[in-house]
Every structure is written in C-alpha cells, then in structure tokens.
C-alpha positions as CSV (number, residue, x, y, z in Angstrom):
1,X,-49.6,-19.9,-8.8
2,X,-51.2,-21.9,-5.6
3,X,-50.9,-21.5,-2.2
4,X,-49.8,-19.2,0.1
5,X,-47.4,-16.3,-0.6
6,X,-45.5,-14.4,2.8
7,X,-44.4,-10.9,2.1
8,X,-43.1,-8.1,4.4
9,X,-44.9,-4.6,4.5
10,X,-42.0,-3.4,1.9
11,X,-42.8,-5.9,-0.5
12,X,-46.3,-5.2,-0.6
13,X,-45.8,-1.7,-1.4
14,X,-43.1,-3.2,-4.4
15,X,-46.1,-5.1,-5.6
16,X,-48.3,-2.4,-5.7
17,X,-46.2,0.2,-7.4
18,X,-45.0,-2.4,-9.9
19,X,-48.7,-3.6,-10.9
20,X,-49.3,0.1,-11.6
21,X,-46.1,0.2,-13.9
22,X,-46.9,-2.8,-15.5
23,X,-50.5,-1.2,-16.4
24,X,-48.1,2.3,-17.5
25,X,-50.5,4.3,-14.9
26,X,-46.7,5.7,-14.0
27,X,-43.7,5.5,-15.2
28,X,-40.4,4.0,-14.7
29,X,-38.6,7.7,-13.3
30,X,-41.9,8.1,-10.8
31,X,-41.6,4.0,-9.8
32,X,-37.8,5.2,-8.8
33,X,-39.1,7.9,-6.5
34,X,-41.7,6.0,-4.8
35,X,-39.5,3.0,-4.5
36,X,-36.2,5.1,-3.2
37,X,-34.1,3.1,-5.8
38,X,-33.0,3.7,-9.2
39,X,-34.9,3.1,-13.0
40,X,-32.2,0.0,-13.1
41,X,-33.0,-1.5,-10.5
42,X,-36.8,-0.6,-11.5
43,X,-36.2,-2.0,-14.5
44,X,-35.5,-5.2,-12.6
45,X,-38.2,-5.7,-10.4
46,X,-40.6,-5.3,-13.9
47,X,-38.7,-8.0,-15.2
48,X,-38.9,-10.3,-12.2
49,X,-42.7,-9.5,-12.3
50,X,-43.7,-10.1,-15.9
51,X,-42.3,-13.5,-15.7
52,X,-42.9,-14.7,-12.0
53,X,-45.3,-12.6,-10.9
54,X,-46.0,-11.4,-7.3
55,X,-43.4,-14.2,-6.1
56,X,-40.5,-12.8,-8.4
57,X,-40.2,-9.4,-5.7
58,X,-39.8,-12.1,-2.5
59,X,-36.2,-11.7,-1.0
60,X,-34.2,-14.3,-1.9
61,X,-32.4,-14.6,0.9
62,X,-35.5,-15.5,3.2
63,X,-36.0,-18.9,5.0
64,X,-32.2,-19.7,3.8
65,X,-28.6,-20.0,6.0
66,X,-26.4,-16.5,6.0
67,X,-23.5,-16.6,4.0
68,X,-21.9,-14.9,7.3
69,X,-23.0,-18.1,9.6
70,X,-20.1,-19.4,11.7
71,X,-19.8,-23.3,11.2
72,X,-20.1,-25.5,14.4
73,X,-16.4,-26.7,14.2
74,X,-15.4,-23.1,14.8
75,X,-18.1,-22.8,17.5
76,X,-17.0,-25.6,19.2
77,X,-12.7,-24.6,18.5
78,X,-14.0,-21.5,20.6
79,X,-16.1,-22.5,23.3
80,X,-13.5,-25.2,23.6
81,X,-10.9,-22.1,24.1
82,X,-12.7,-19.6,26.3
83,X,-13.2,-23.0,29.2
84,X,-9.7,-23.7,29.1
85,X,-8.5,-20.3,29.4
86,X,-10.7,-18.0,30.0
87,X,-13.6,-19.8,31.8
88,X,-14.0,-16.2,34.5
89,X,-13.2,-13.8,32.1
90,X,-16.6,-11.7,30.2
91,X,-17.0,-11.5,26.7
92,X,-15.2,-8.8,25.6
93,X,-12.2,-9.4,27.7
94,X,-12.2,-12.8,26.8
95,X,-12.5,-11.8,23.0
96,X,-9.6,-9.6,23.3
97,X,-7.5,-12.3,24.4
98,X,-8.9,-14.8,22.3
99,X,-8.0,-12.0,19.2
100,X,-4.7,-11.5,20.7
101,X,-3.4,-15.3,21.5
102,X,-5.6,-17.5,19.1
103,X,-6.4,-15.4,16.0
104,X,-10.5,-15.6,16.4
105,X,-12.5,-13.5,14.6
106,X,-16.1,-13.5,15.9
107,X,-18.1,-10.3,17.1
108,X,-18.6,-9.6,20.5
109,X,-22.1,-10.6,20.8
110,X,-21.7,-14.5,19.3
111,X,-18.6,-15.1,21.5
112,X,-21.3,-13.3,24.5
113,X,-24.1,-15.8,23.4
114,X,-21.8,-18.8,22.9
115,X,-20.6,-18.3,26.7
116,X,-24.0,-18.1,27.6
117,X,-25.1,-21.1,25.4
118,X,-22.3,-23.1,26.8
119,X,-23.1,-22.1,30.7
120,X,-19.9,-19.7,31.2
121,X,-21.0,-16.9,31.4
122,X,-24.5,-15.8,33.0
123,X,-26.1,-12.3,31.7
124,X,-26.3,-9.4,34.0
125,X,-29.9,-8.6,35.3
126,X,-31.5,-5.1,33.8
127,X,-31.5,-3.1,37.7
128,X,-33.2,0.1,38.2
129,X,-30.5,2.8,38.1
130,X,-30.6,5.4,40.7
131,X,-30.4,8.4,39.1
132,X,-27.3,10.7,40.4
133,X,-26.6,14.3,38.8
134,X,-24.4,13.9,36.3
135,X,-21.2,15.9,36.4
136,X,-19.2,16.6,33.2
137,X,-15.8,15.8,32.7
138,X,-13.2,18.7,33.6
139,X,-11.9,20.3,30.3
140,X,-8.2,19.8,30.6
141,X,-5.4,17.4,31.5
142,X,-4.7,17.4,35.1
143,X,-7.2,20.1,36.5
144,X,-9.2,16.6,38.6
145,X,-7.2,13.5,39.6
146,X,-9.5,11.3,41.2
147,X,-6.9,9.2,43.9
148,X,-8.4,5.9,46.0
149,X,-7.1,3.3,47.2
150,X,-8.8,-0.7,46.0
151,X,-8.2,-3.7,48.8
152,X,-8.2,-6.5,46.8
153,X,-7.3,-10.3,46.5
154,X,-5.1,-9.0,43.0
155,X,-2.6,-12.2,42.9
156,X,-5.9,-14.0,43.8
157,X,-4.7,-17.5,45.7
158,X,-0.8,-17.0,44.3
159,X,0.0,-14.2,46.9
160,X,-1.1,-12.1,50.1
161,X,-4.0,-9.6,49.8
162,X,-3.0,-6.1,49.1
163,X,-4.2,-2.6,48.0
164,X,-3.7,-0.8,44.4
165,X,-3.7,3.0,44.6
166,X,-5.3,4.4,41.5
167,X,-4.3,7.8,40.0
168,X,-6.9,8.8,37.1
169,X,-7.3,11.7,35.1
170,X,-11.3,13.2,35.3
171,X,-10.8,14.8,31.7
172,X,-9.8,12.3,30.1
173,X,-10.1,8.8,32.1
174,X,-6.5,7.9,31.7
175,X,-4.5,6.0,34.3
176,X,-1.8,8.3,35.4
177,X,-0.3,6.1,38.0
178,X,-1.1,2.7,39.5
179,X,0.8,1.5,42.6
180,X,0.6,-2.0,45.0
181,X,1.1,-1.4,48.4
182,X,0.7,-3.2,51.7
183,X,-2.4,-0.5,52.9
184,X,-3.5,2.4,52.4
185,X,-1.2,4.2,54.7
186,X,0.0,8.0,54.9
187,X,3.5,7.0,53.8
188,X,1.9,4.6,50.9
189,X,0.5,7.4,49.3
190,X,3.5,9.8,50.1
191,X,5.1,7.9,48.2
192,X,3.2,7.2,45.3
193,X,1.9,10.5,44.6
194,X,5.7,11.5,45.2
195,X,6.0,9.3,41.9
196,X,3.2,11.3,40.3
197,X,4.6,15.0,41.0
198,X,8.1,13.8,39.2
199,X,6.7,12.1,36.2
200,X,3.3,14.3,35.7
201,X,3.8,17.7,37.6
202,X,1.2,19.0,40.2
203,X,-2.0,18.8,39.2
204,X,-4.7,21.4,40.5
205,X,-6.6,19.1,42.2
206,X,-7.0,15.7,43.9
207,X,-10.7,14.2,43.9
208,X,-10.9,12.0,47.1
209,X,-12.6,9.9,49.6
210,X,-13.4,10.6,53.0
211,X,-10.4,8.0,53.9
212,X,-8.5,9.1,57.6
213,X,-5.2,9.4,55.6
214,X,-6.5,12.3,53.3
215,X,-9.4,14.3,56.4
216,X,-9.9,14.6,59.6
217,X,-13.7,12.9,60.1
218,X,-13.5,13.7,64.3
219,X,-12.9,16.4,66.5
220,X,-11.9,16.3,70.1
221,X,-15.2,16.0,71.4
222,X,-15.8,13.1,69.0
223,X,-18.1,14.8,66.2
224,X,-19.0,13.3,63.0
225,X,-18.1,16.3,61.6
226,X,-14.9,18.4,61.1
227,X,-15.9,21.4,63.2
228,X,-12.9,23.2,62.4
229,X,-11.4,24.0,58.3
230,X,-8.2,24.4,59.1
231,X,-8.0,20.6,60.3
232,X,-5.5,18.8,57.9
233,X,-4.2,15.3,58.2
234,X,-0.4,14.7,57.3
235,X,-1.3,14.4,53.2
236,X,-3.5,17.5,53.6
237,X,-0.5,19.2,55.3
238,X,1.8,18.1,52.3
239,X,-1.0,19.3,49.8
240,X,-1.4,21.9,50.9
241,X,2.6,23.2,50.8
242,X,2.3,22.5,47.0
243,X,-0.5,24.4,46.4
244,X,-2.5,21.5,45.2
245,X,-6.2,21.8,46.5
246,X,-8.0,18.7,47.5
247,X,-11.9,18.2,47.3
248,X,-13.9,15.0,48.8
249,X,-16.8,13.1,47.9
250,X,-19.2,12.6,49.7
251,X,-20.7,9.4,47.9
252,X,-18.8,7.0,46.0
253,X,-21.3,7.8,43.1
254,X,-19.5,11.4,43.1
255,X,-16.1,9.8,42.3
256,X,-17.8,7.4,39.9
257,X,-14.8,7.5,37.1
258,X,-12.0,5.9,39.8
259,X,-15.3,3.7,41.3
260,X,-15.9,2.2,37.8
261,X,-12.2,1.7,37.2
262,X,-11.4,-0.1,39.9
263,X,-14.0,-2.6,39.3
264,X,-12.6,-2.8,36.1
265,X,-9.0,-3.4,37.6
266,X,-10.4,-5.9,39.8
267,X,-11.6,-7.7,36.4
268,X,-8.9,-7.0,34.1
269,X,-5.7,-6.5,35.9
270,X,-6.2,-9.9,38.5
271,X,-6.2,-11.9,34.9
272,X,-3.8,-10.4,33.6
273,X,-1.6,-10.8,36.6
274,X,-2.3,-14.3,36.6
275,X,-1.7,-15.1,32.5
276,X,1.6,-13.4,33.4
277,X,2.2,-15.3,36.7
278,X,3.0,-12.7,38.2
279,X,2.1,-12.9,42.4
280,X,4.5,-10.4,44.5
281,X,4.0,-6.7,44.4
282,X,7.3,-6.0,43.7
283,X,6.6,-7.8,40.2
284,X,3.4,-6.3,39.3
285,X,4.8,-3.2,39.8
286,X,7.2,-3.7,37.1
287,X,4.1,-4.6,34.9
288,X,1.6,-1.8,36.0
289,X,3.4,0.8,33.4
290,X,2.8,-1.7,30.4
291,X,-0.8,-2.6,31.6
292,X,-1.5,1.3,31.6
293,X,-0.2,1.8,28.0
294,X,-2.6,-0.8,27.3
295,X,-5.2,0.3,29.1
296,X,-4.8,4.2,28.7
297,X,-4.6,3.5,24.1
298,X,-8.3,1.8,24.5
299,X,-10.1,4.3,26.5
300,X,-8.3,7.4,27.3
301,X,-10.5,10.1,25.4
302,X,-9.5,13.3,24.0
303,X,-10.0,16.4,26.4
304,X,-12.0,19.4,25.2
305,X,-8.9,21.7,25.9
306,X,-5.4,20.3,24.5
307,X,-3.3,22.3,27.2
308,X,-2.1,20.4,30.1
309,X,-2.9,21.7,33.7
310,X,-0.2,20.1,34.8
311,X,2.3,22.5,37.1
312,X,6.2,21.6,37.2
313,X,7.9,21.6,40.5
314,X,9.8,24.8,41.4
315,X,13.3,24.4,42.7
316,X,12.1,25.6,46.3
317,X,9.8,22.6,46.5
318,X,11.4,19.6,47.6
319,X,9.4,16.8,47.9
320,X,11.9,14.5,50.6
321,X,11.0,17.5,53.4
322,X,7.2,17.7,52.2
323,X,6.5,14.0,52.6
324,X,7.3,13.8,55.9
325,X,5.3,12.9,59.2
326,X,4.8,16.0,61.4
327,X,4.1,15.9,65.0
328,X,4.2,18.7,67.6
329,X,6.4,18.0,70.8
330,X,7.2,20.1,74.2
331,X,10.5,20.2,75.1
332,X,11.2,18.5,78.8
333,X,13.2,20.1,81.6
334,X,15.9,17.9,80.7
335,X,16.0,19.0,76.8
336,X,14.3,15.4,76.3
337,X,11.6,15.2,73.7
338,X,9.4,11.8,74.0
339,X,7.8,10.7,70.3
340,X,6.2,7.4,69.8
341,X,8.6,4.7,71.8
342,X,11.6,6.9,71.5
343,X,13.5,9.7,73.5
344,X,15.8,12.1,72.3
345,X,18.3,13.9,74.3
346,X,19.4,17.0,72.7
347,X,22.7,18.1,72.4
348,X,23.4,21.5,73.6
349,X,26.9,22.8,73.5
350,X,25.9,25.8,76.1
351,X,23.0,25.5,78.8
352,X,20.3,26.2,76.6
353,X,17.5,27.3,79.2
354,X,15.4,29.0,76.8
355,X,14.4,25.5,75.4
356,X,12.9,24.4,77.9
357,X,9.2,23.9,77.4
358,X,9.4,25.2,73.7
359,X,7.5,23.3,70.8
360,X,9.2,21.1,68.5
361,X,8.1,19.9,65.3
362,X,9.2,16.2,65.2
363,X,9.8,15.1,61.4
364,X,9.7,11.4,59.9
365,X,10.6,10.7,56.3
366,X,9.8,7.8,54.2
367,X,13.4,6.3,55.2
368,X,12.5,6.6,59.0
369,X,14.7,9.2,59.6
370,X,13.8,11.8,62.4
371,X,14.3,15.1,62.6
372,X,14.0,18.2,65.4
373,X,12.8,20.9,64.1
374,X,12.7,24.2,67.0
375,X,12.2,27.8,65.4
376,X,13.3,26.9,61.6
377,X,16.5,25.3,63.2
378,X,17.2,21.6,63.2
379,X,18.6,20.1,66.7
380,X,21.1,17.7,67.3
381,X,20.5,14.5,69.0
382,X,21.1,11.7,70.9
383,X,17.7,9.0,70.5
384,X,16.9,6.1,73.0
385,X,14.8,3.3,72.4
386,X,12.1,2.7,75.3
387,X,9.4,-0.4,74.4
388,X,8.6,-2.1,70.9
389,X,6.0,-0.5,68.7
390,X,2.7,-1.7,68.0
391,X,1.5,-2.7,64.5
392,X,-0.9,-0.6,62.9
393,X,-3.1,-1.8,60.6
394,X,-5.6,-0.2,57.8
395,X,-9.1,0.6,58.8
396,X,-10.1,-1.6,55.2
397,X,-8.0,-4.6,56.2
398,X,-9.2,-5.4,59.8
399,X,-11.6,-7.3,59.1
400,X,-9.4,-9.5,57.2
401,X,-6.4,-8.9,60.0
402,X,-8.6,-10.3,62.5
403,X,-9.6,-13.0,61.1
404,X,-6.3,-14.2,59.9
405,X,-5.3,-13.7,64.2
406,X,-8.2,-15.7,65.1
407,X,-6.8,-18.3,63.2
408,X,-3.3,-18.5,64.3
409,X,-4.7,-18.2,68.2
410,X,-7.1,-21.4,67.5
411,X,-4.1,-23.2,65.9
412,X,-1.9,-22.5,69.0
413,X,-4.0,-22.8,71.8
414,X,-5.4,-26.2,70.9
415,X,-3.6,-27.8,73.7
416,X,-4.3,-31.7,73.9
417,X,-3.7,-33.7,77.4
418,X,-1.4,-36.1,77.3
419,X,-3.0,-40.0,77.4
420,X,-2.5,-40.5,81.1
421,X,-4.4,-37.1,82.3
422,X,-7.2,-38.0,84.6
423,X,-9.4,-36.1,81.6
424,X,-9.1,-39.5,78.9
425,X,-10.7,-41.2,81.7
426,X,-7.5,-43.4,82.2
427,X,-7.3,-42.1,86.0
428,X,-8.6,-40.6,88.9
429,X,-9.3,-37.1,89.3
430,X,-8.7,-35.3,92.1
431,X,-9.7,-31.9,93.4
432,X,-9.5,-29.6,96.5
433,X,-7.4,-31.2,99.2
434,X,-7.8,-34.6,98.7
C-alpha cells in the first residue's frame, strides 16, 4: 500500500499487538488483556488486518461528518429564534426558553457557540478570583436566612425603579420569600418578613448587611463604629422580641449565596417579567410565588439534616404589636407629647400630676396608627396636626432621587422672556435710575 498512513498513539499499539498475534507470539485471550477488549472483538481487528493490513485498524469515523451534526437549516431556525426573542438573554437561559416555547433540542454549548458565532452573545473574560474563606452551608432548613434588599430597574423601561427583598435559605439556597417594594424601608421589611414568620415560622437566624434599617453604624459622637452592644435599630428591636438572632457581614463576599442570587434575579426575573408583561409591583407580586416554584425545583439542594429549624409562633407573640415603630417621648407640663409633626393631648379624666415629665413609648404600626404607651398602660388621646412631613428617601435610591429632582427643576425653571424684553434686543435696556 503507498503513501502516507495517520494513526493515533492507540492505534499504534493495536498494530503492534496484532502483528504479534498474526505471527502467534501470543494468543488471542493475552491480545484481549493488552488491548482492554474482548477475544471477539480481537478476533475482528485480525480479520481487518490479514486482509487490509495496517490501514484496516484506522477509525472509520476519522476525517468524516458526525452522525450527531446539527444541519444549517436548524442552525439558522435557532439563531433566527434567540435575535427575535431572546437577543439579552445567556445561553442557558435562553435554552430554557427556547426548550420550553419552541421545542429545540440542542446542548448548551452549540446554542453558547451559535450566540457567539452570530455576535449575541460575547464570552466572559477568565478574572483572577480573590480567594475568600469558604464557609459551608448550615446543616438544616431555616438555622441562616440570608435577607438583602436588590435596587433595580426590574420592569426595566415599562415601570418605575424599585427594590426586591430576597429571603434565602443558607442550607439549602431556596427562595423563601421574594417581595417588591418602593425601598428598603423599616416598615418594608416589617412587613415582608411579617409574611415569612406566618408562612415559614422563625428561623434562628437572619444573615444581613450592614444596611441602617437592620444596625446602628454611629454613635452620638459620630463613630464608625457601634460603641455600645445593646444599640438596636427598630428591626433589631422586633428581632430581638422573637428570639430570632441576627448576625452581619462584614463583606458582601460573606453573604455570597443572596449576592449571587440577586444577580441572578436581576438576569432571570427582569425577562421573565417582561415575557409576562408584567410592569407594576402589585403584579409581579402576584407572580413572585410561581417564579420561586420555578426557581426553588432547579436549584434548591438537599440539606445534610432533613429537620426543619424552623420555630412556630407562640400565641403570646403577636406580630401587629412587634412590627411597630418605637420612639421614646417625655411627657409636657400640659400632658402634651410632640412626635414627628403631631401633638397629642392626653385625656385624663382626674388631674393626673404624676405624668408629668414621665417617658412614653410612642408606637406606629404598619397602618399608621399611634399608640401611647406609659408604664404598660395605653393613654387616651386627642392628636393635632402641626406642619407637613418631609419625604424620606432610601440611602440606595438618592442618587437616582436626585437626579430625577434635577430634572424636574431644569424643566420648570427654564423661564423664556417674552419677544419684546429689552434681552431679544428688540428694545432698550435700562438700569439704575434712568
């Protein structure tokens, strides 16, 4: 035979073994050994030798199309696909919905090199990780919910800019509740974990940021650092009443299962929003328990301990008079109490000296409603309304709140003289006393 003949390393050693068992230095039985297949398949290859030689032991598959290769129309029905739908979405996202909507059956890497072919989809760059200790995963259901909050354009240009509150399970990464609020205020997350106790129980502990709402980052003489332990916020205060203990990260890195999850969120969740036209929070919250079945059936894993950590709620715990703003008030000479832009005048039946100058504990729950609270007794009162409140606004949202106010001011003071003013150069302009 002429030329040139191409063989792998494997097939070399197939030659070699086979010229010695066509010259019966071993036998069939040892062949199979050395070869790691059996005396049929031996029996083969000596066939394939005696009447092609060398050649006959090539694979035949070599230099020739897989049987497995997708044809160009279906390349081209898919690429086609992904830029009318799902031009922003990554590969395996987009293959799910692909799967789901269009029946396509392709593996995640073709429809990943097809984006990339087609200029949709641009490969990450390889970055030098920085290596953080790693922390394993809490044994049980509900010992560590991580809790943060993710400001986001969710209903991208369909609806305002808004923040999801993320409840996730450190055992086993599953959503346990997913809320969109306004901001990340004390009575967003009053409510929302209110939401969690009911359907879930108390869990041991909530994993959190260093976020104003959950710790107190100042003292009084303007420290970075909480001088003093027994400093609690309003949530802490409410924690701390149901026994639930709450630790904080000091790097994002250290919460890294809610980190990675939101980012997923802000990948997943906006598109799916947005197949479902959906752009008011009051309509993705109707969809959030659906997405987390979803979501929690692909990559919820199973905790090394089946028992759930979960606590119920006694009957002495009620959650409407532990959610409430607390604030601590003195008492006036005139039995007034001043809180925020309001004064209450309390009703006393009897001249009530002895409450003068005493500390009240004014309460607000999630309704609004107030409540005097004086030596475990509520008071009776008469409120007045003084000035108009201020607007607060979230410590993640100003930037966005300021710009949005710089706006509105440029748009209403652009105030444009009238043709005849002396400054169109129509007239005469005249200043001091002339």
């Amino acid at each position: 035979m002429s030329g040139y003949i191409v063989m792998s390393s494997k097939e070399l050693e197939r030659v070699r073994i086979t010229e010695k068992l066509m010259t019966k230095q071993i036998t069939e039985k040892e062949a199979s050994r050395d070869l790691r297949i059996s005396i049929r398949q031996v029996r083969r290859l000596k066939h394939k030798y005696a009447h092609q030689g060398a050649s006959g032991l090539i694979h035949q598959g070599r230099g020739k199309q897989s049987n497995r290769k997708m044809r160009e129309e279906e390349k081209i029905r898919i690429t086609e696909l992904v830029k009318a739908h799902y031009d922003d979405f990554g590969p395996t996202f987009a293959l799910e919905q692909l799967t789901k909507h269009h029946e396509v059956t392709c593996g995640h890497e073709t429809l990943r090199l097809l984006m990339i072919d087609a200029g949709i989809w641009k490969p990450h760059k390889i970055k030098t990780k920085e290596i953080h200790q790693i922390r394993h995963r809490r044994s049980r259901l509900g010992e560590l919910i991580q809790v943060d909050g993710s400001p986001h354009a969710w209903f991208e240009n369909r609806g305002e800019m808004c923040s999801l509150l993320v409840y996730i399970d450190d055992a086993t990464g599953r959503l346990m509740h997913l809320e969109f609020v306004a901001s990340e205020s004390t009575q967003s997350y009053f409510k929302a974990t209110e939401k969690y106790l009911i359907k879930h129980g108390k869990p041991l502990a909530f994993y959190l940021d260093k976020h104003g709402v959950f710790r107190v980052n100042t003292t009084h003489k303007g420290s970075a650092e909480v001088s003093d332990s027994a400093a609690r916020t309003q949530f802490g205060f409410a924690m701390d009443t149901l026994n639930i203990e709450l630790i904080y990260a000091n790097t994002p890195q250290a919460k890294g299962r809610v980190e990675r999850v939101n980012k997923t969120l802000q990948d997943r969740l906006v598109k799916e929003l947005r197949l479902r036209n959906l752009s008011t929070m009051s309509e993705a919250n109707l969809y959030l328990e659906e997405f987390m079945l979803t979501f929690n059936t692909r990559f919820t894993v199973i905790p090394k301990d089946a028992t759930d950590a979960h606590r119920p709620l006694t009957k002495h715990e009620s959650l409407t008079d532990i959610f409430v703003i607390r604030h601590e008030r003195k008492i006036s000479k005139n039995l007034e109490v001043h809180f925020q832009t309001q004064v209450f005048q309390i009703i006393s039946q009897s001249p009530s000296y002895r409450l003068q100058g005493a500390t009240v504990t004014v309460t607000e729950d999630q309704e609004g409603k107030i409540k005097l609270i004086c030596k475990n007794k509520e008071l009776q009162y008469h409120a007045f309304v003084n000035t108009t409140p201020s607007t607060i606004i979230d410590s993640k949202l100003i930037n966005s709140t300021v710009d949005i106010l710089v706006k509105k001011e440029r748009k209403t003071s652009s105030w444009k003289p009238p043709a005849s003013h002396p400054w169109r150069g129509n007239g005469t302009f005249l200043s001091g006393g002339a």
